[in-house]
C-alpha positions in Angstrom: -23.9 23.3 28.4 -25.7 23.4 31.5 -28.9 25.4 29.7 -28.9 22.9 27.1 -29.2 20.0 29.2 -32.0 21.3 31.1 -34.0 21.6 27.7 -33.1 18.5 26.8 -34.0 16.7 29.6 -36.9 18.7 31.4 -39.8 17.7 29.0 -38.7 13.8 29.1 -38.5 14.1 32.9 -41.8 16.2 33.2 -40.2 18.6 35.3 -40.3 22.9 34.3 -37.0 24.2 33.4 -36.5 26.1 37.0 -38.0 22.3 38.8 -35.3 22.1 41.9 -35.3 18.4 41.0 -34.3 19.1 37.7 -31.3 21.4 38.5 -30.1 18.5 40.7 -30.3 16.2 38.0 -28.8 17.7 35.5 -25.7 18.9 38.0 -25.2 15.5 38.9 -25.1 14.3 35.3 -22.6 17.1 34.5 -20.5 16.2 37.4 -19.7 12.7 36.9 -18.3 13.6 33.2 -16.1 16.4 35.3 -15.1 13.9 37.5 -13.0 12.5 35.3 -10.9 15.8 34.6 -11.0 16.9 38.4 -9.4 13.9 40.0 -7.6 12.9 37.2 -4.7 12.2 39.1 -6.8 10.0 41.5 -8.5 8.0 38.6 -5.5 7.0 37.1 -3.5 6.2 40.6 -6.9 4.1 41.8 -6.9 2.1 38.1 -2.8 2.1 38.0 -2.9 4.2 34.6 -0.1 6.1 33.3 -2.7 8.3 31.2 -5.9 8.5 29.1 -5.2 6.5 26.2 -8.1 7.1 23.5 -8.9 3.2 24.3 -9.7 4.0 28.2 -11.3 7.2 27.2 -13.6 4.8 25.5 -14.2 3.1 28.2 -14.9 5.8 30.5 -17.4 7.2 27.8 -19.1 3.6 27.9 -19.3 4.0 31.4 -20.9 6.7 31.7 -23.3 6.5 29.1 -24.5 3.4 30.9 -24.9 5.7 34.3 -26.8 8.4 32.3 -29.4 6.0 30.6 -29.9 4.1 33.8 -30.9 7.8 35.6 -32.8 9.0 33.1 -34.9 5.4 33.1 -35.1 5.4 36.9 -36.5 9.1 36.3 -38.8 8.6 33.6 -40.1 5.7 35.2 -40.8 7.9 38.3 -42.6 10.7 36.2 -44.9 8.0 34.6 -45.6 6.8 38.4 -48.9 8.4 39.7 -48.5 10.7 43.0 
């Protein structure tokens, strides 16, 4: 859930639990996992799938478990950054 994504990730980003920056973050981590059920229909047109076989959902996991380490590096790196 949203709430439990913010208090995951708001102490390893430095940012309070009502931070702007962290609402954005943690929306645009939720919505690339949604992407995949929202344009369903355009995902598997774009990659010429007939469906989600548990082998490409796989692959889309891998995906985006490689997006979501590289942001929270970037962001972590950025909090240990002085202003």
């Amino acid at each position: 859930s949203y709430t439990a994504i913010s208090k995951l990730l708001g102490p390893l980003f430095g940012l309070a639990p009502e931070s702007e920056l962290l609402k954005l973050r943690v929306f645009a981590l939720i919505g690339q996992a949604l992407a995949f059920r929202v344009a369903r229909a355009a995902i598997l047109r774009r990659l010429e799938w007939d469906a989600y076989t548990p082998e490409r959902v796989e692959r889309i996991r891998d995906a985006l478990r490689a997006n979501i380490i590289a942001i929270m590096d970037s962001a972590m790196a950025g909090a240990e950054r002085p202003s």
